[in-house]
Residue, then its C-alpha position, 0 to 999 in steps of 0.5 A: x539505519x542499514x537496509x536491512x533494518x529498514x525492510x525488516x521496520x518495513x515488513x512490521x508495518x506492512x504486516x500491522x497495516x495488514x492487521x489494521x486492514x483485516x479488522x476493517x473487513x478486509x481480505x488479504x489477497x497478497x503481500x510485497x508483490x515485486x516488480x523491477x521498478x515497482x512494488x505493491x505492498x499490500x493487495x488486499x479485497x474489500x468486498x468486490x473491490x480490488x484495494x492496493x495499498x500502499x504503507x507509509x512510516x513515519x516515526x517522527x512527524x516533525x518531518x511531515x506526514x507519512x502519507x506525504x511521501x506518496x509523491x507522483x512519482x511514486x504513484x505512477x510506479x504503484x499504477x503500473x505495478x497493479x497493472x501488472x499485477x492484474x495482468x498476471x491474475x488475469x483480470x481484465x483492468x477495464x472490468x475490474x473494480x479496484x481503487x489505491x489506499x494510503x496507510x499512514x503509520x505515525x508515532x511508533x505505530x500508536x497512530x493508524x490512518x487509512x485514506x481510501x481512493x489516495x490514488x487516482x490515475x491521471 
């Protein structure tokens, strides 16, 4: 599968993560917010509580679960990037409440799970 492919199987799961979110009672504050080295897919708002959340993908589970691919690495760079961005937002990371969240898409999109508070600095 060509990049192109990829980012735009990307963006649909991102938007339907979106979707999933929103019935939840969450407000979508901003999509794909890109930094060099980083990128935050979802920035979303759950009452007084800033959630970034990262979208996972897999079509077939025999390869593991989605969330899975969320490694340390990938966290630190999630971290920054929410730094960064509240930075730019002008908010104050030591008086802003705000946690990271985990979409894990399966099965062609049949197969929704979302894992609050997946990532913790440290």
């Amino acid at each position: 599968m060509g990049l192109f492919n990829r980012r735009k199987t990307g963006l649909f799961y991102e938007q339907q993560a979106a979707d999933y979110l929103i019935r939840h009672g969450l407000f979508l504050v901003e999509k794909n917010f890109v930094i060099r080295g980083g990128e935050l897919d979802l920035v979303m708002r759950d009452k007084q509580t800033l959630v970034f959340v990262e979208v996972k993908y897999r079509d077939n589970p025999r390869h593991g679960h989605a969330a899975e691919m969320v490694t340390k690495q990938k966290q630190k760079r999630l971290i920054r990037s929410a730094m960064i961005w509240m930075k730019k937002q002008h908010l104050n990371v030591h008086n802003t409440d705000f946690r990271f969240d985990v979409v894990a898409i399966q099965d062609s999109g049949r197969h929704i799970e979302w894992i609050k508070n997946a990532i913790t600095e440290g």
